[in-house]
N, CA, C and O atoms as a DFTB+ gen file, in Angstrom:
460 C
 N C O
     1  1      88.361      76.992      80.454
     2  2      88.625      75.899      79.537
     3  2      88.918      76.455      78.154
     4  3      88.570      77.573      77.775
     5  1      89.756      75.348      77.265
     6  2      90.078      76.036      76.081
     7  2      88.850      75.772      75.233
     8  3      88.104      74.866      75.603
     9  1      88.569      76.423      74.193
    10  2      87.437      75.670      73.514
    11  2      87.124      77.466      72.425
    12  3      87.902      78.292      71.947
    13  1      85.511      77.336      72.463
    14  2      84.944      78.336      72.069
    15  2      84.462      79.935      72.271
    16  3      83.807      80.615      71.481
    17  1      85.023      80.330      73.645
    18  2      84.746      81.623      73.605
    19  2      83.557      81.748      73.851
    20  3      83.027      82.556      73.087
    21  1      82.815      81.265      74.657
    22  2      81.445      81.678      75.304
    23  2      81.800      81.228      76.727
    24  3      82.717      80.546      77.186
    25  1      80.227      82.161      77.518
    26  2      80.328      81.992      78.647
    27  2      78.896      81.640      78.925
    28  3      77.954      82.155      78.323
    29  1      78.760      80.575      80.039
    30  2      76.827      80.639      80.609
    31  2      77.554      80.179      81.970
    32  3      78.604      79.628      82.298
    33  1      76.556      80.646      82.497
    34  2      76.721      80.823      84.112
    35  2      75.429      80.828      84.690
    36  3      74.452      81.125      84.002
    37  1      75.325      80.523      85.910
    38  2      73.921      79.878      86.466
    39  2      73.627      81.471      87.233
    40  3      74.556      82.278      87.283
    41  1      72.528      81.748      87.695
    42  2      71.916      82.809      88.417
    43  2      72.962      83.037      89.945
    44  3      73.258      82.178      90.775
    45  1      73.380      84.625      89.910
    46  2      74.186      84.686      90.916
    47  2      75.613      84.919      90.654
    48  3      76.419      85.127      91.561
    49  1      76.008      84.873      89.044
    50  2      77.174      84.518      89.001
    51  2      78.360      83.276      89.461
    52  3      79.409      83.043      88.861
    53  1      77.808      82.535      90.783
    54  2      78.215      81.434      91.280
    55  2      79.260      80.065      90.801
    56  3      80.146      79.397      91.334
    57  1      78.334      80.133      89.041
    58  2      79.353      78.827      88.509
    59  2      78.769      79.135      87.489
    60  3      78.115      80.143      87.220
    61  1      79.051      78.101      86.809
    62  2      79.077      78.444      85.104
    63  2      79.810      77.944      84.152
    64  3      80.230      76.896      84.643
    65  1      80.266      78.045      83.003
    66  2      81.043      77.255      82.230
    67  2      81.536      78.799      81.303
    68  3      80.834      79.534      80.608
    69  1      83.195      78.897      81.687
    70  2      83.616      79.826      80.561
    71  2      84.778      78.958      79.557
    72  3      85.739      78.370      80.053
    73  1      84.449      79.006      77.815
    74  2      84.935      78.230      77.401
    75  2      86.005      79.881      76.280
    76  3      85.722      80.739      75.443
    77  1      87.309      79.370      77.123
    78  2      88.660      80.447      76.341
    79  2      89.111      79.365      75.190
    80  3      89.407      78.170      75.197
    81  1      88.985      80.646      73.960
    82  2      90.427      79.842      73.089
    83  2      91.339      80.564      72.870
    84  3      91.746      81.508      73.547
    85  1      91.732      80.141      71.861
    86  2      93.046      81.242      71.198
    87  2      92.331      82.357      70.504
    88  3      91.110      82.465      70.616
    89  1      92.841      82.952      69.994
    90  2      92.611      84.057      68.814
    91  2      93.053      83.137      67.182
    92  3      93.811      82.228      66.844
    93  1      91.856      84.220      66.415
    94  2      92.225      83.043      65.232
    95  2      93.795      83.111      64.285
    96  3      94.118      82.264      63.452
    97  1      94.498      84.150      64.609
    98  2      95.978      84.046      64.028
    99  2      96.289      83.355      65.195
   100  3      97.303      82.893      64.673
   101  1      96.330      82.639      66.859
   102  2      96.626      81.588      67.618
   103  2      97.058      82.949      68.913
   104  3      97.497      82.717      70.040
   105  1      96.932      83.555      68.653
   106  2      97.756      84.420      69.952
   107  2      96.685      83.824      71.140
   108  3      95.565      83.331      71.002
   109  1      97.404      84.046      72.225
   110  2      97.272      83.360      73.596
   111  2      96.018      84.551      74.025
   112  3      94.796      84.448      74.126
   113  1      96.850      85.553      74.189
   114  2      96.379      86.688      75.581
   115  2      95.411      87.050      74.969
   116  3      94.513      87.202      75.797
   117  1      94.821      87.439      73.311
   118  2      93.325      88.206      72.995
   119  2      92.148      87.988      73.324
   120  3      91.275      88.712      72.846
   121  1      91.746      86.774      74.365
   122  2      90.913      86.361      74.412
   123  2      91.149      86.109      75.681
   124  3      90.415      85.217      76.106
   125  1      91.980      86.597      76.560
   126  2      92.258      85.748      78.090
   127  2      91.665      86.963      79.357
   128  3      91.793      86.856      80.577
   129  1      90.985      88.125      78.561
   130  2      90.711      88.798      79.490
   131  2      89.294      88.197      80.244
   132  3      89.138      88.114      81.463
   133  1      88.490      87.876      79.392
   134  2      87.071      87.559      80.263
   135  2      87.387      86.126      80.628
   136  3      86.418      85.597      81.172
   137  1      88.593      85.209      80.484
   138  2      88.338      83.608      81.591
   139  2      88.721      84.582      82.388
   140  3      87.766      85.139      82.929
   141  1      90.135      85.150      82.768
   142  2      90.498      85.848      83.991
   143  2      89.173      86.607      84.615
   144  3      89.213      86.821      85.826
   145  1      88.134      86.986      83.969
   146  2      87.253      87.717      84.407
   147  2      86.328      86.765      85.042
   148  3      86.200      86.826      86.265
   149  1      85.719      85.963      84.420
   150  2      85.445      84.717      84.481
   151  2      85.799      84.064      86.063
   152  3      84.882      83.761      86.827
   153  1      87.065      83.918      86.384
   154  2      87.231      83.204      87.485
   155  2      87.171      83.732      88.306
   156  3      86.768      83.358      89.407
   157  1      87.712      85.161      87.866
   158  2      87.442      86.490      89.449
   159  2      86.141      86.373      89.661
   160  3      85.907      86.662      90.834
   161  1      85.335      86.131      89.169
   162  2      83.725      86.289      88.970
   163  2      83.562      85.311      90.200
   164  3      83.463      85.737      91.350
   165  1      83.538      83.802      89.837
   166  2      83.384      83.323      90.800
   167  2      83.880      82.472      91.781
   168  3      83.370      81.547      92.412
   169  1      85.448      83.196      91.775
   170  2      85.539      82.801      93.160
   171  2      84.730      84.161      94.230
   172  3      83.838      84.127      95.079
   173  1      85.262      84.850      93.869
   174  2      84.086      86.272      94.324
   175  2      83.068      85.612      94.726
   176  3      82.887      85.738      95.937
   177  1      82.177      84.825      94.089
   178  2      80.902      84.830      94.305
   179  2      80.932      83.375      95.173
   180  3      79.860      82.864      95.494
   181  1      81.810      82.938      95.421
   182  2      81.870      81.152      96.538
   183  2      81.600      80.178      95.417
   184  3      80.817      79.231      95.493
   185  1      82.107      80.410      94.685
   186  2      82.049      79.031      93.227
   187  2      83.294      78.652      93.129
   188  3      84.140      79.546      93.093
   189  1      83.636      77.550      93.075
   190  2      84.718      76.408      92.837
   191  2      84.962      76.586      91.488
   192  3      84.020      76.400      90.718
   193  1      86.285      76.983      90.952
   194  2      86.729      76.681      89.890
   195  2      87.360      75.767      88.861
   196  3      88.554      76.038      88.988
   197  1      87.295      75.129      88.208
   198  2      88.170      73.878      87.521
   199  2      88.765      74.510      86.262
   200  3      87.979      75.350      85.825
   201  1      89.696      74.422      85.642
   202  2      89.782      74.798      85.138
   203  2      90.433      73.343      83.637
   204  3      91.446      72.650      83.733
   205  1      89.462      73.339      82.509
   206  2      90.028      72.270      81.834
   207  2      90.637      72.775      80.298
   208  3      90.297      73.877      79.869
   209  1      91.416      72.026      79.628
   210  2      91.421      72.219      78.319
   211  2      91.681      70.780      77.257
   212  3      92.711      70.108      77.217
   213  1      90.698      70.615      76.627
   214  2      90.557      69.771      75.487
   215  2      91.893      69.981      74.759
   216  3      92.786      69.135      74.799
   217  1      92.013      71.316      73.992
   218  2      92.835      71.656      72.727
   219  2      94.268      71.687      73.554
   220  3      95.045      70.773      73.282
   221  1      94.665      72.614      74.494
   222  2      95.770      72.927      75.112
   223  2      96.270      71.504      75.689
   224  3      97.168      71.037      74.989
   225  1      95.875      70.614      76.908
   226  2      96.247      69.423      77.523
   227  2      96.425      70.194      79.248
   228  3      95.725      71.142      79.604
   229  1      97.067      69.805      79.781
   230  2      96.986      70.171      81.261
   231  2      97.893      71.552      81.256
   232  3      98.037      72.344      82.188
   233  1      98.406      71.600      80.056
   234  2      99.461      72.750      80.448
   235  2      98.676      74.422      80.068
   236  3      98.615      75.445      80.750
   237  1      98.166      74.104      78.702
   238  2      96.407      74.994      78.865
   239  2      95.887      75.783      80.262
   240  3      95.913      76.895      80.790
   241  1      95.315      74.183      80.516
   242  2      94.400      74.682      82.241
   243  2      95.563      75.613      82.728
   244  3      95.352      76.825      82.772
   245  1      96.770      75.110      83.093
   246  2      97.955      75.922      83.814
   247  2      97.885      77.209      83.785
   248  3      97.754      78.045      84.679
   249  1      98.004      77.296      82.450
   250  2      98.041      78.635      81.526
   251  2      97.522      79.512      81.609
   252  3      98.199      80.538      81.687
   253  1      95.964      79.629      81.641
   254  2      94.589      80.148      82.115
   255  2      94.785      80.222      83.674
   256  3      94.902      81.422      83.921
   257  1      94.876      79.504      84.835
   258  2      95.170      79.311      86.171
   259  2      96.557      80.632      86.649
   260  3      96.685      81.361      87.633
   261  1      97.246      80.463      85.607
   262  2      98.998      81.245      85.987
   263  2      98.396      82.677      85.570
   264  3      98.606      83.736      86.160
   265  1      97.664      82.497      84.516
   266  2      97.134      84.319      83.664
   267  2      96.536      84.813      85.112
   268  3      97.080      85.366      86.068
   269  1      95.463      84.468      84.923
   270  2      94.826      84.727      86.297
   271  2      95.511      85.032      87.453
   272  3      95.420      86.107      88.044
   273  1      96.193      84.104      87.780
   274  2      96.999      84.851      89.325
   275  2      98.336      86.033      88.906
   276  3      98.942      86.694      89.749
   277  1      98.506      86.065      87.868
   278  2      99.012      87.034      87.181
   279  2      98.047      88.544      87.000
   280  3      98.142      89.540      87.718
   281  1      97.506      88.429      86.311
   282  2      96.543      89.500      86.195
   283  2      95.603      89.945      87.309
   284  3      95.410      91.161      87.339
   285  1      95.087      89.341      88.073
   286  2      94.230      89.904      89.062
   287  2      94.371      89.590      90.339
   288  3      93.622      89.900      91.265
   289  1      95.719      88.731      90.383
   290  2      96.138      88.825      91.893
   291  2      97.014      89.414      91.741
   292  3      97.216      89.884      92.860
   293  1      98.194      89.977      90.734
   294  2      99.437      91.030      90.421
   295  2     100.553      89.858      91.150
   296  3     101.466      90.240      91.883
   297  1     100.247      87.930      90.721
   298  2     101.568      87.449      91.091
   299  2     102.934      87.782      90.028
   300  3     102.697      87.705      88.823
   301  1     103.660      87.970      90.252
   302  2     104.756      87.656      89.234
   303  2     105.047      85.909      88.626
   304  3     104.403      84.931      89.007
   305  1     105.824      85.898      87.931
   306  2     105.607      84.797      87.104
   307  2     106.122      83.853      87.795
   308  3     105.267      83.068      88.205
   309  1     106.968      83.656      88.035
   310  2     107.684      82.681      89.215
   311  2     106.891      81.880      90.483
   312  3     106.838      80.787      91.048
   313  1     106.243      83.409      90.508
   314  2     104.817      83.116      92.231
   315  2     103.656      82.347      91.546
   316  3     102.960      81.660      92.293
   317  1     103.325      82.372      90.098
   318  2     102.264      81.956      89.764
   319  2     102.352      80.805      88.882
   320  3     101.377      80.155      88.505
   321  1     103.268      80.636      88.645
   322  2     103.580      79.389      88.451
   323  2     104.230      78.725      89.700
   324  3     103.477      77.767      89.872
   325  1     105.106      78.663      90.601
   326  2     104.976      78.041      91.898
   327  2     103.350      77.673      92.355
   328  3     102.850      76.604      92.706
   329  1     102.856      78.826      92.215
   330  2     101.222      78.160      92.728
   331  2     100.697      77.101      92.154
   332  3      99.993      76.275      92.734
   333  1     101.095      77.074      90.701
   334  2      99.883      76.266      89.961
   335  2     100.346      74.990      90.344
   336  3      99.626      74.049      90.678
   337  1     101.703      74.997      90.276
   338  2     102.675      73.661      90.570
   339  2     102.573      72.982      91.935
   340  3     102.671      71.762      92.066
   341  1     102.332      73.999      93.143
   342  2     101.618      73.709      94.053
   343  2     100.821      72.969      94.226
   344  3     101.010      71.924      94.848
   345  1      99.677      73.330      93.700
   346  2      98.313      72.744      93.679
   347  2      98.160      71.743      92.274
   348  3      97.044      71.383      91.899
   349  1      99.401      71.349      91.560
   350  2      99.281      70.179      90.468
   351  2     100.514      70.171      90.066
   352  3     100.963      70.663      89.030
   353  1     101.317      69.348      91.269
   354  2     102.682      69.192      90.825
   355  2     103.190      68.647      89.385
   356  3     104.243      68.989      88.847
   357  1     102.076      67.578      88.777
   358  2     102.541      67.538      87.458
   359  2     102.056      67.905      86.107
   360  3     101.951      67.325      85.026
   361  1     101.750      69.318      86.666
   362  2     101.434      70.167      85.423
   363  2     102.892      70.579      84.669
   364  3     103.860      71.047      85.268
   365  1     102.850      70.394      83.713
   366  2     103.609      70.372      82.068
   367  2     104.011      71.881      82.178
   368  3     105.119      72.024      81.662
   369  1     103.532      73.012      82.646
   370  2     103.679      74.249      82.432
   371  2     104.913      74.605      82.021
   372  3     105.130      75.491      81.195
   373  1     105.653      74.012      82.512
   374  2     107.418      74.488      82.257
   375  2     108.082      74.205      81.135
   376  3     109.015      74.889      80.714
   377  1     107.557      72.995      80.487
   378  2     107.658      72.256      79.675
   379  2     107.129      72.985      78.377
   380  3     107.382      72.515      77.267
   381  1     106.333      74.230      78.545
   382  2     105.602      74.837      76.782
   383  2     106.361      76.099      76.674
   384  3     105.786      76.998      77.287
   385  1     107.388      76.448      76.139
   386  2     108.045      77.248      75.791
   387  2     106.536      78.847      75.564
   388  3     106.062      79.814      76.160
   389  1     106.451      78.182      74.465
   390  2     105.252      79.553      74.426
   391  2     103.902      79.895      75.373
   392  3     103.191      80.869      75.126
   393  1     103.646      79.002      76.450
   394  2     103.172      79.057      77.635
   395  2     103.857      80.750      78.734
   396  3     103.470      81.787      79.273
   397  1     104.969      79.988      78.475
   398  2     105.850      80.844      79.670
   399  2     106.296      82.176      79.017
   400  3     106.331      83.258      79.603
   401  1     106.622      81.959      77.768
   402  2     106.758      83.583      77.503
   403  2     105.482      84.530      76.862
   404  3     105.576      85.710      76.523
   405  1     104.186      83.613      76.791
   406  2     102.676      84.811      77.075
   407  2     102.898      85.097      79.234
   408  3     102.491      86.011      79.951
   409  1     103.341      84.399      79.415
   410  2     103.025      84.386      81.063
   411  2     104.056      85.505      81.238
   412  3     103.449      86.476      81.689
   413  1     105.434      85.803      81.066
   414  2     106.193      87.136      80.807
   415  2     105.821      88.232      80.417
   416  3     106.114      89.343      80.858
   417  1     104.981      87.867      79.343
   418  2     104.925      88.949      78.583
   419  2     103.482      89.790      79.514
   420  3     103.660      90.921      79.966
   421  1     102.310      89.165      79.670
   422  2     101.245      89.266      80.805
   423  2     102.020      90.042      82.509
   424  3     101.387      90.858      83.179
   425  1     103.557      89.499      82.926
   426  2     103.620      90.010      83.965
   427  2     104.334      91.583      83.744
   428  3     104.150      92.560      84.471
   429  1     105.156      91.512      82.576
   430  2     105.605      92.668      82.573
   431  2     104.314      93.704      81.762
   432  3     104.471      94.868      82.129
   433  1     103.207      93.568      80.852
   434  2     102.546      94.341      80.766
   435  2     101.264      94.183      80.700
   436  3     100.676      94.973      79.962
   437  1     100.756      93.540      81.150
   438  2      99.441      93.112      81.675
   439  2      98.556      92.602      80.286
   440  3      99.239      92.496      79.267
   441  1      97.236      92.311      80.178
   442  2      96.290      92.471      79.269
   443  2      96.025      93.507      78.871
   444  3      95.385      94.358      79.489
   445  1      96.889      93.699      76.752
   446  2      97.109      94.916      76.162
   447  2      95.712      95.077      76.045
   448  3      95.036      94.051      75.963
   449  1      95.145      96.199      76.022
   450  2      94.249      97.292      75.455
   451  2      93.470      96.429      74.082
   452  3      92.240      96.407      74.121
   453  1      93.975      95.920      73.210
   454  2      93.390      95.646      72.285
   455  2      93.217      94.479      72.680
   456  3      92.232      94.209      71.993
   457  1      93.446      93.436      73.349
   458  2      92.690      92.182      73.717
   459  2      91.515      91.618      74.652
   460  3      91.216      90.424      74.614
């Protein structure tokens, strides 16, 4: 979820609440390594994921959802956005210009070093 940048999670790793935002100059990716970590966590562990955003709107959740199958499943951008669209045909994703080119920029070089 978009929000504050904390994480609590119940015993087990299982579920939990990880809340991603932006970075405070707004960049997308400085802060997108631990939700991605975050969700690997628990689906790993048999926890159901949701993924929401207050600040972003549905295209947010997308966003976070597409990083993720980007980064730690190694989809390309096309495959991971087909997925999300899949599973929420009327997610906005296509529709946020700067959505899709952090989601480029993530497939051609992953989560930089300094984020």
């Amino acid at each position: 979820a978009f929000g504050g940048g904390k994480q609590e999670g119940k015993e087990g790793g299982g579920g939990g609440v990880h809340t991603y935002s932006r970075a405070i100059n707004g960049a997308l990716v400085t802060n997108l390594r631990e939700a991605c970590e975050f969700v690997a966590k628990a689906i790993t562990a048999g926890g159901q994921v949701a993924v929401l955003s207050e600040e972003e709107g549905e295209a947010g959740a997308a966003f976070v959802v597409a990083s993720y199958l980007i980064v730690e499943k190694k989809l390309k951008v096309d495959d991971a956005v087909a997925a999300v669209l899949a599973s929420r045909p009327s997610s906005p994703i296509h529709g946020n210009a700067e959505f899709m080119k952090n989601l480029r920029f993530l497939d051609r070089n992953g989560i930089p070093d300094w984020a």
